[in-house]
Each structure stands twice: as structure tokens, then as C-alpha cells.
PASEBA-1860 file (N, C-alpha, C; in nm, 3 decimals):
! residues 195
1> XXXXXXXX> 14.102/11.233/9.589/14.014/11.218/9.705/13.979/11.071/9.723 ~ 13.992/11.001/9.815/13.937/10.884/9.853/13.788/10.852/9.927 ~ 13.739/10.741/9.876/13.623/10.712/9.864/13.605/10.637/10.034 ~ 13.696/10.648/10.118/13.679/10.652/10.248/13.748/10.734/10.321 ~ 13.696/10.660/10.455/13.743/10.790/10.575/13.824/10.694/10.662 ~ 13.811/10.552/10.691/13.926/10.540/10.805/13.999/10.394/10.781 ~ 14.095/10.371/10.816/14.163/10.226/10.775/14.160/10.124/10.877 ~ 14.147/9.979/10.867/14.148/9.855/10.980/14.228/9.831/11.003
9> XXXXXXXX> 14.304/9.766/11.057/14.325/9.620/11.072/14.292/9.509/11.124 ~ 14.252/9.363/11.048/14.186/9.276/11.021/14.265/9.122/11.112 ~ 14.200/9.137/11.230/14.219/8.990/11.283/14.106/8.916/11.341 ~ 14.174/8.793/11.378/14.090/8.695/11.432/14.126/8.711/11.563 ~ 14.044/8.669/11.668/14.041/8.617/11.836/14.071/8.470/11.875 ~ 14.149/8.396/11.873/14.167/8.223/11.833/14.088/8.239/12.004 ~ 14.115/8.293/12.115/14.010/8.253/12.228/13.876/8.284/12.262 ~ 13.860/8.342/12.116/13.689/8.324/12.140/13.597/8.259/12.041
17> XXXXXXXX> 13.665/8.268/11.887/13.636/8.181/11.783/13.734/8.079/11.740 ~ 13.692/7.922/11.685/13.758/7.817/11.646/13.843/7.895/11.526 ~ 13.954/7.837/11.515/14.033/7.833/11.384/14.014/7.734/11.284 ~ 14.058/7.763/11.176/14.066/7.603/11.053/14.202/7.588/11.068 ~ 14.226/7.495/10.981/14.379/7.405/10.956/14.395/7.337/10.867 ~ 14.488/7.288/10.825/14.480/7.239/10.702/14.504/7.062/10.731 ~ 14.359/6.997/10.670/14.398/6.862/10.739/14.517/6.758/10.746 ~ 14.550/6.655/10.785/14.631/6.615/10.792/14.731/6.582/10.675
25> XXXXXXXX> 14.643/6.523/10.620/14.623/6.470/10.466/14.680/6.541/10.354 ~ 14.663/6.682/10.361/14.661/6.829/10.343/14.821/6.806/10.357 ~ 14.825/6.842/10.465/15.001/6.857/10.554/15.107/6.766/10.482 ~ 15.055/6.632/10.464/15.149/6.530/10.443/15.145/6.541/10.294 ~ 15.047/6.573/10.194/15.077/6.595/10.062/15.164/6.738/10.034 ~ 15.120/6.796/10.075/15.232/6.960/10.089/15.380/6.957/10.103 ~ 15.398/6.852/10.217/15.576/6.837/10.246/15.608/6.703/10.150 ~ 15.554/6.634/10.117/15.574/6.526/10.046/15.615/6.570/9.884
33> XXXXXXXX> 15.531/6.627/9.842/15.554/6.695/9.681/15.605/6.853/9.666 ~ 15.644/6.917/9.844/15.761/6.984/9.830/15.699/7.132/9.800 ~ 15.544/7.140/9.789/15.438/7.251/9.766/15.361/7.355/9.852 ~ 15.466/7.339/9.977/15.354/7.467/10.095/15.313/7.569/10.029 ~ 15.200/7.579/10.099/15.098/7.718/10.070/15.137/7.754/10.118 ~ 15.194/7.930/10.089/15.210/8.057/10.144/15.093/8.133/10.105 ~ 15.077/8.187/10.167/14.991/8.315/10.161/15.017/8.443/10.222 ~ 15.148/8.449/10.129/15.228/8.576/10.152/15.193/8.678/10.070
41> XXXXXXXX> 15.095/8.693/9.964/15.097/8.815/9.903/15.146/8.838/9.750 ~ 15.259/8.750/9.741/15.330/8.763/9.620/15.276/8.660/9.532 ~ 15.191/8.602/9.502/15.161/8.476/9.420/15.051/8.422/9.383 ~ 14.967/8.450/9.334/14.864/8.430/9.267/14.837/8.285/9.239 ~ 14.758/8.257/9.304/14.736/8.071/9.320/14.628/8.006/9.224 ~ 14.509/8.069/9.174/14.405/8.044/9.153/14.426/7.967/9.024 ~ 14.500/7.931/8.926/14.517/7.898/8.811/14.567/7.709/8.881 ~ 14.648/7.717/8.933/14.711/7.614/8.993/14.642/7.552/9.135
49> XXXXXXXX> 14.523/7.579/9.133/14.511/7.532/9.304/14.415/7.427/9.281 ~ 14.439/7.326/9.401/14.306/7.225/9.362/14.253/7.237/9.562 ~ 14.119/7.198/9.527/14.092/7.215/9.668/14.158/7.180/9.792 ~ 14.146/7.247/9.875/14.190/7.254/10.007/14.112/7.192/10.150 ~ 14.148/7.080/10.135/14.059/7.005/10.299/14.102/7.118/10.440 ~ 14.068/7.144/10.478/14.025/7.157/10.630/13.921/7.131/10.717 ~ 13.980/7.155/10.884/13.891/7.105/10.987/13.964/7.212/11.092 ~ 13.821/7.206/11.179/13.884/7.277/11.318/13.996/7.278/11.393
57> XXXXXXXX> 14.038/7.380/11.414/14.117/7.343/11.547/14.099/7.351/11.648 ~ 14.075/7.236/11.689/14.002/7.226/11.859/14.086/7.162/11.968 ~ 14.120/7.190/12.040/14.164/7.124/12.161/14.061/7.141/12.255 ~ 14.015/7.005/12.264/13.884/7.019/12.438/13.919/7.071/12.525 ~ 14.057/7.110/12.540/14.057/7.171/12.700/14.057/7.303/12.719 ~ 14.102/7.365/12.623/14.064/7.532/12.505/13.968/7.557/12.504 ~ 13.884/7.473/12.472/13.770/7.531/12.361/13.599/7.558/12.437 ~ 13.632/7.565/12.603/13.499/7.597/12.602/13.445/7.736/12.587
65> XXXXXXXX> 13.343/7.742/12.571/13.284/7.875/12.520/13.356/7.928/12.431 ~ 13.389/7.882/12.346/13.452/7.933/12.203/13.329/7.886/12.059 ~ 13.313/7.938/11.955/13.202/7.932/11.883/13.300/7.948/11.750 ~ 13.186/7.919/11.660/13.268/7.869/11.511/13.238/8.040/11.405 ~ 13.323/8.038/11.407/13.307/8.205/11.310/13.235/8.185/11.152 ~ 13.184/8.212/11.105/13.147/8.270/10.970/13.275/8.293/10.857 ~ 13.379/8.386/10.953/13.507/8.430/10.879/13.569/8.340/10.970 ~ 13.692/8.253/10.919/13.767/8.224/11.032/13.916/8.244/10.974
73> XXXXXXXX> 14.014/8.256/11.050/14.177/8.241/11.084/14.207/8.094/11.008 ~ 14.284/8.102/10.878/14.333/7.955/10.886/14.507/7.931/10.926 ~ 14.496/7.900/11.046/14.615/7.916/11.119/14.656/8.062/11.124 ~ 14.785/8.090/11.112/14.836/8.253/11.096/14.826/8.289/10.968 ~ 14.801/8.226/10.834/14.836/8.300/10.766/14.711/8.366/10.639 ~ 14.582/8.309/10.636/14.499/8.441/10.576/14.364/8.354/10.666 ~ 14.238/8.443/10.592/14.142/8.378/10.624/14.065/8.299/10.546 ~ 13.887/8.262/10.605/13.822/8.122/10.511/13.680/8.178/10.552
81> XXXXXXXX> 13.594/8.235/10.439/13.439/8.284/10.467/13.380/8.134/10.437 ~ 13.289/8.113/10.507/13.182/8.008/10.513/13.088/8.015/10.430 ~ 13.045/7.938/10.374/12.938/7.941/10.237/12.790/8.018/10.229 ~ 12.804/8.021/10.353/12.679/8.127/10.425/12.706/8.278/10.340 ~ 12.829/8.318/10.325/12.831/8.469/10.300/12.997/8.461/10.199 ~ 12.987/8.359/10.147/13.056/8.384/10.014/13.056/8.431/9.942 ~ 12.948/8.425/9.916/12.887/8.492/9.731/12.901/8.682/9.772 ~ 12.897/8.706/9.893/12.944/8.836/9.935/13.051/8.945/9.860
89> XXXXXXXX> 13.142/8.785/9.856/13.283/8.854/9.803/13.343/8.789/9.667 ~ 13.225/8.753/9.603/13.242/8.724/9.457/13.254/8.790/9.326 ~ 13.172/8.929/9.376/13.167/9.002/9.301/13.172/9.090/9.310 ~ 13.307/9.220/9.254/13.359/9.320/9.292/13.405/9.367/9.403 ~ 13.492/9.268/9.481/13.534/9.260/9.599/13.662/9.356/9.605 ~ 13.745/9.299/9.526/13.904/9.325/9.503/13.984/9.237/9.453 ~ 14.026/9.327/9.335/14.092/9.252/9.193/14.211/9.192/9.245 ~ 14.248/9.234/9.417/14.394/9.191/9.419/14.372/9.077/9.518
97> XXXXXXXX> 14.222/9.030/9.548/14.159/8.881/9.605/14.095/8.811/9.522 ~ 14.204/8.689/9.562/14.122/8.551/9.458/14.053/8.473/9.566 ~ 13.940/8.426/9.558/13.899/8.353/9.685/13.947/8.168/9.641 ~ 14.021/8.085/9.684/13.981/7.977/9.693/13.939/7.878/9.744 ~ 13.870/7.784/9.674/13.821/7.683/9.708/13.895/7.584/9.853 ~ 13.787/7.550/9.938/13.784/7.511/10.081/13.740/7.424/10.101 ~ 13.757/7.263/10.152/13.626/7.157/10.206/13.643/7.165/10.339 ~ 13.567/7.200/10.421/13.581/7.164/10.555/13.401/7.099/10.513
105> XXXXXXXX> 13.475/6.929/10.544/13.350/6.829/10.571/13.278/6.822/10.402 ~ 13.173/6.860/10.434/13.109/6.833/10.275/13.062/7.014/10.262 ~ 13.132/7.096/10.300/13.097/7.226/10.300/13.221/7.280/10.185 ~ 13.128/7.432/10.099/13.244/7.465/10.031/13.263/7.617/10.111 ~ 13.379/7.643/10.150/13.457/7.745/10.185/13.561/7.808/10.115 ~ 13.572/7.933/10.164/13.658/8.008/10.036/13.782/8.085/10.130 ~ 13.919/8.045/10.058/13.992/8.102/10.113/14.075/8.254/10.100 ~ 14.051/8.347/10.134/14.147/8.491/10.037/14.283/8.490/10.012
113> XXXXXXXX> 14.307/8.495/9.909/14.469/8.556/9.890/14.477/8.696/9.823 ~ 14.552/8.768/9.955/14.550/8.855/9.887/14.658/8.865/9.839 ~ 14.657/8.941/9.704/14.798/8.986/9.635/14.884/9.084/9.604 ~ 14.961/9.113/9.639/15.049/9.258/9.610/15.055/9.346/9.746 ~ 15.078/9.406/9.755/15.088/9.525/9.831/15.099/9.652/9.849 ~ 15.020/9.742/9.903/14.997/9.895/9.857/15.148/9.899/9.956 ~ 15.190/10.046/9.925/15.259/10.171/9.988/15.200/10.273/10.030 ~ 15.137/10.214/10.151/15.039/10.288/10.208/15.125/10.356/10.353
121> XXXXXXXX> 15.257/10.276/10.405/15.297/10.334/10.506/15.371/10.491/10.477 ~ 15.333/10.526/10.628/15.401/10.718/10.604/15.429/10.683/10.693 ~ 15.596/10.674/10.640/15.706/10.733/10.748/15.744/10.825/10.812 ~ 15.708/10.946/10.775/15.734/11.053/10.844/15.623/11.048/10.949 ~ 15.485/10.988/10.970/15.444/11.002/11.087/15.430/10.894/11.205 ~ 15.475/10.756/11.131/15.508/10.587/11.184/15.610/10.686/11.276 ~ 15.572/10.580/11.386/15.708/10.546/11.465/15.754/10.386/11.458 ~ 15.870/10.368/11.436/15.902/10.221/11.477/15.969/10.188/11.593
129> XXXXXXXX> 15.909/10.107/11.614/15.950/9.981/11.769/16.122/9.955/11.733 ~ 16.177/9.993/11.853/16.340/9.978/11.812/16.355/9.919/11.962 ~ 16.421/9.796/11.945/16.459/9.759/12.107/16.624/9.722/12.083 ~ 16.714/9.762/12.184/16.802/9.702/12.222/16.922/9.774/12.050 ~ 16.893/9.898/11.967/16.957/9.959/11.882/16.879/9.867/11.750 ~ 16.762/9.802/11.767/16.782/9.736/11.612/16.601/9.738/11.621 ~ 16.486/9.699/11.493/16.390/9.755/11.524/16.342/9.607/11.515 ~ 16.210/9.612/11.628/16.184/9.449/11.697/16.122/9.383/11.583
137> XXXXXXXX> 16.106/9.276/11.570/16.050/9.164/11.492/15.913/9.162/11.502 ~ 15.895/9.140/11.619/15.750/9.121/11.674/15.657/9.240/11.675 ~ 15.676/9.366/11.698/15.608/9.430/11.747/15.665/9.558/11.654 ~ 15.661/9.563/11.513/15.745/9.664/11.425/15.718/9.838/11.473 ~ 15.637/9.814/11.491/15.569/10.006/11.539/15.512/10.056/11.651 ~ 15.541/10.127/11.730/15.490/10.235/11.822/15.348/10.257/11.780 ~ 15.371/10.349/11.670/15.250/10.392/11.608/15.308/10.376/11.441 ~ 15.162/10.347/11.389/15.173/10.299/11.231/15.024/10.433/11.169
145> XXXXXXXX> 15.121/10.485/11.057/14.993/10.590/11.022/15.035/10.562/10.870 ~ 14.907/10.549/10.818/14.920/10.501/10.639/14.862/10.666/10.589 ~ 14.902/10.619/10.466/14.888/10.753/10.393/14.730/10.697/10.315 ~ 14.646/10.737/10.291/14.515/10.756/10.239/14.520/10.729/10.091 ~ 14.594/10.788/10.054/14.593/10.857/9.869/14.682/10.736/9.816 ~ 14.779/10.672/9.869/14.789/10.542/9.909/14.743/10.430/9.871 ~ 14.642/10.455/9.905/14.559/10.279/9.923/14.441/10.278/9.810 ~ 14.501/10.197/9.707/14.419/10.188/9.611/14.323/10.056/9.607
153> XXXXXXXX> 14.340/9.891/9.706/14.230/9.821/9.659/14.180/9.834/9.822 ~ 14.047/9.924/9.839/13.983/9.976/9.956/13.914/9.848/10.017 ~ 13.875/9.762/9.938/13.873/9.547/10.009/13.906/9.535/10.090 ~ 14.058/9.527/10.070/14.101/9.404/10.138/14.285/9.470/10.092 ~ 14.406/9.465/10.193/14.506/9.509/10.134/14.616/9.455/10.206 ~ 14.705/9.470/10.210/14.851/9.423/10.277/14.956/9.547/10.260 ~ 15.017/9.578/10.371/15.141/9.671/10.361/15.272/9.594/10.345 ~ 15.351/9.585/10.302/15.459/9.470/10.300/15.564/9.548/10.431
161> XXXXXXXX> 15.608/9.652/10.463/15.642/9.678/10.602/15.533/9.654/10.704 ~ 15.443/9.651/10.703/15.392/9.549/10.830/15.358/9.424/10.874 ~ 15.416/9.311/10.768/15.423/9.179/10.825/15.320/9.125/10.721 ~ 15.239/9.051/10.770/15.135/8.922/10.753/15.001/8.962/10.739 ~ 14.992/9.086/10.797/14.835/9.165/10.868/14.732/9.199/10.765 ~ 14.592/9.145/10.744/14.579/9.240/10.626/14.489/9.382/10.694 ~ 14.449/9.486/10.574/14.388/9.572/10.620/14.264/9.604/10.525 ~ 14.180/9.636/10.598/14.081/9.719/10.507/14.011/9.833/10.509
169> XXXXXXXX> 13.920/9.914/10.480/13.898/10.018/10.487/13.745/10.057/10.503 ~ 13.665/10.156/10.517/13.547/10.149/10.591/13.443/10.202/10.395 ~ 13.538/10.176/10.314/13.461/10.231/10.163/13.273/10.135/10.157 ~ 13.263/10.140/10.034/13.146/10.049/10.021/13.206/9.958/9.956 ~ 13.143/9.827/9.994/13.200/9.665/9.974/13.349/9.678/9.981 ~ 13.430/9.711/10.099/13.507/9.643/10.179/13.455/9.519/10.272 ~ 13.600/9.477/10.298/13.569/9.338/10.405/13.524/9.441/10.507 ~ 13.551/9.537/10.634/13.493/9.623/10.717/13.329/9.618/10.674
177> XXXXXXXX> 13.323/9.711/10.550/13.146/9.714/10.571/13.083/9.605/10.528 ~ 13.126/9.497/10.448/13.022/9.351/10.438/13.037/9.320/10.567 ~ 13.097/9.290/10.685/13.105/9.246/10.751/13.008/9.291/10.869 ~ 13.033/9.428/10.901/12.887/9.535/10.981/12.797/9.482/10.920 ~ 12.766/9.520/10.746/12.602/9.482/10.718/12.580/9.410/10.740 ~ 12.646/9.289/10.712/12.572/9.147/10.780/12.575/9.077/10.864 ~ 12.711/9.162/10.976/12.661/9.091/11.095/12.756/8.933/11.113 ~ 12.896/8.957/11.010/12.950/8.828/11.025/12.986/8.826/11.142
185> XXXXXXXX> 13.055/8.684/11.193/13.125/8.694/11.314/13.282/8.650/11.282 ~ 13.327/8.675/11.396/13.481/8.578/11.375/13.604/8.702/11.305 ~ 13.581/8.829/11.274/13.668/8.935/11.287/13.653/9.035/11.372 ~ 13.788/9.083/11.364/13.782/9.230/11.476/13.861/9.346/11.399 ~ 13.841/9.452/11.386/13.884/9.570/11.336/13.913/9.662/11.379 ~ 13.990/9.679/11.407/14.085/9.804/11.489/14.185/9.919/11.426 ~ 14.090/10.047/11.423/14.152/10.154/11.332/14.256/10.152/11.355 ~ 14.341/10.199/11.207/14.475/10.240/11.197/14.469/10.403/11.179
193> XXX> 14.570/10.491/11.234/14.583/10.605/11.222/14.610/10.650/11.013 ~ 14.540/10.765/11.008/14.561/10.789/10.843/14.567/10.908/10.831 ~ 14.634/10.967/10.716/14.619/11.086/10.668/14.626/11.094/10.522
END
């Protein structure tokens, strides 16, 4: 039996909240010593990582009425909680999230990696997106329905057939319910079908 009832998925709005990035500085030491950050899932960083500069991504001609999130998007590939509601997810969050270390400015921010990936998809009730005899890149599913019994870190999770996306679940201390209780800003959650 599982200790919830419905599953997310976990994005950002880049046109209504700012994004981070990784500063310049950042960029040019990364391709220089040959070291991009992925934050694909498979790799456990926290032993090896030294802090991470970032700054907004702003373009003035974008950015009016756009506001700075709490949680934000760092670029496409995970997110960055603000020091405001860190300590949130410090303790007993999910063994398969390491948070690391963030400077945007003289602020400390925390970035998630998550690691591994459940086998949470059910194929027999997924449909996949097939265009043109082959199944699309962009847009993998019709409909995506995870299996429940499935999903063992109820946090924070990744399907490895669905891309980049993470998900979470509506348990107690998931990213979903810290996020209701307190009212962060800067995510959106949009049920996934489950059984």
C-alpha cells in the first residue's frame, strides 16, 4: 500500500518566474577543465562538488512582470531552493536528493540532484506519441500513467522513459506538500495519471 494518493509533475513557468544560470565564470571553467554539470540522474556529485556561482536570467525586454521564485529552474536541467526554505529539504527529504551548494550574490542556495530512477512507467496503460512510424522526441506520450507500487522515493523522483522531468507525489514531506504548506513560489504541479 502506498503512503499516497496522486503523482506530479514538477516544472517551472520561465514567463512568469526568473530563471538562474550558471555564471559566466562558471561556463568558462566547466568547458575549460572539460567538467559540465549534468544533472541527469546517474551521478552523485556531492563528494566532488565545490560551489556553484549563479545569477538571473534576465533579459529586460522579457522580463516585465516576471518575479523571482523561492524554487527556481536552473536553465533546463534541475532546480535551486533559496535559503529562505532550505533547511525544508535537509532533513528526510529523499535519500535519492543531494542538495548542493549555490552562490547567487552573497546568498547560499541549494541545488537538487536527483539520483536514479524509479520504474514507475505502466505500459500497458501509457500511450506513446508516435509521429511519422517512429515515437516523437519531444512530446514522448499521449497519455503517461505510472504504476503506484512503483514509486519508492515519494520526494522527489525521475522516470528514465520520460526525459529530464522530475516528479513527485502528494505523501508527507514531498516537494508537492512542502511546497502547499508553505506557500513556495516558482513551481507548478500537474497530476500524472496512476494506478
Amino acid at each position: 500500500m502506498s503512503n499516497f494518493n496522486k503523482v506530479f509533475s514538477v516544472s517551472v513557468e520561465p514567463d512568469e518566474f526568473f530563471l538562474l544560470n550558471e555564471t559566466l565564470f562558471e561556463q568558462t571553467m566547466q568547458l575549460s577543465e572539460g567538467q559540465i554539470l549534468l544533472f541527469d540522474g546517474t551521478t552523485r556529485m556531492k563528494n566532488k562538488w565545490s560551489v556553484l556561482g549563479v545569477d538571473w536570467l534576465i533579459h529586460d525586454e522579457n522580463s516585465k512582470g516576471m518575479t523571482k521564485p523561492d524554487i527556481a529552474g536552473l536553465g533546463a536541467s534541475t532546480l535551486v531552493v533559496s535559503p529562505m526554505f532550505s533547511e525544508l529539504f535537509t532533513n528526510g527529504f529523499g535519500d535519492n536528493c543531494e542538495l548542493l551548494e549555490c552562490r547567487l550574490n552573497d546568498e547560499k542556495w541549494f541545488a537538487f540532484n536527483v539520483v536514479g530512477f524509479e520504474r514507475a512507467l505502466n505500459e500497458e496503460y501509457s500511450i506513446r506519441n508516435i509521429r511519422n512510424g517512429k515515437p516523437s522526441r519531444i512530446r514522448k506520450f499521449k497519455k503517461m500513467v505510472f504504476t503506484k507500487a512503483e514509486i519508492k522515493n515519494t520526494s522527489i523522483f525521475r522516470v528514465k522513459e520520460a526525459g529530464l522531468f522530475y516528479y513527485t507525489t502528494d505523501a508527507k514531506n514531498s516537494l508537492y506538500s512542502i511546497v502547499k504548506e508553505h506557500n513556495i513560489k516558482g513551481l507548478y504541479f500537474d497530476e500524472v495519471d496512476s494506478v
